[in-house]
C-alpha positions, 0 to 999 in steps of 0.5 A: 472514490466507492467502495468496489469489488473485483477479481484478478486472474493474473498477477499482471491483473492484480498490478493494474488493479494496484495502478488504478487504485494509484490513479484514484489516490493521487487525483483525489488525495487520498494518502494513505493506503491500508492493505490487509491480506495472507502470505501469499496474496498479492499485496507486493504485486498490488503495490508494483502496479502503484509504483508504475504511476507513482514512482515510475521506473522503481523495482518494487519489492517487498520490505519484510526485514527493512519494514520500508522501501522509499520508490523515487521516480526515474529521474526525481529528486524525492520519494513520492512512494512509501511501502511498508511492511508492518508484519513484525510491528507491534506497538508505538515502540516499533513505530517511533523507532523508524520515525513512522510519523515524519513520513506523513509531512513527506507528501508521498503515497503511503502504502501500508501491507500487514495494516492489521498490525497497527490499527491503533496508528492508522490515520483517521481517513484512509484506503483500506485494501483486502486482498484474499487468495481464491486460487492459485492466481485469482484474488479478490480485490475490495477497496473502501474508503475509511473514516474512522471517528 
């Protein structure tokens, strides 16, 4: 997977941007992706264009005040997307109590909005996501890969 740049203008784009990212991750497994991005930017759209490939036929909203919302495919016995939401998450505290660690040995796809929140808990290989607001439905899209040492 490259590091890449690109510009939606409608949020039906930004989703496909969302569901292309899905396809890279899932055939090169990668698990884990970090998204950074203002109120407002499209990060929840970004992550329903994933959840049509990987849990097909969930209703994608974003977990503001549940902090994750487990996406099961129609029809399947187990999770295989995890959306949080770690905008009020400040410390291994908030983390522990929601059991953070255990969702990695689940196998799904991790998709973490408000990444910036827990810089001190993301793994060592990831996807980073920015999302930057240039118009009223315009967004500027980057994707890199991450290596932290």
């Amino acid at each position: 997977m490259n590091t890449y740049t690109r510009e939606t203008h409608t949020v039906e784009e930004t989703e496909a941007a969302g569901y292309e990212l899905a396809k890279l991750c899932l055939e090169n497994g990668k698990g884990f992706v970090a998204m950074y991005g203002d109120l407002g930017a499209g990060k929840t759209a970004f992550v329903r264009g994933m959840a049509r490939l990987a849990a097909p036929g969930s209703a994608v909203t974003s977990p503001t005040y549940s902090i994750v919302n487990e996406y099961t495919p129609a029809g399947g016995k187990s999770p295989t997307l995890f959306h949080f939401d770690m905008y009020r998450v400040s410390d291994w505290d908030d983390l522990d109590s929601i059991d953070f660690d255990s969702y990695f040995k689940r196998g799904a796809l991790i998709v973490t909005e408000w990444s910036e929140n827990i810089g001190f808990a993301l793994p060592a290989r990831h996807v980073r996501v920015d999302i930057e607001k240039l118009g009223e439905l315009t967004r500027r899209i980057s994707v890199k890969e991450v290596e932290l040492t």
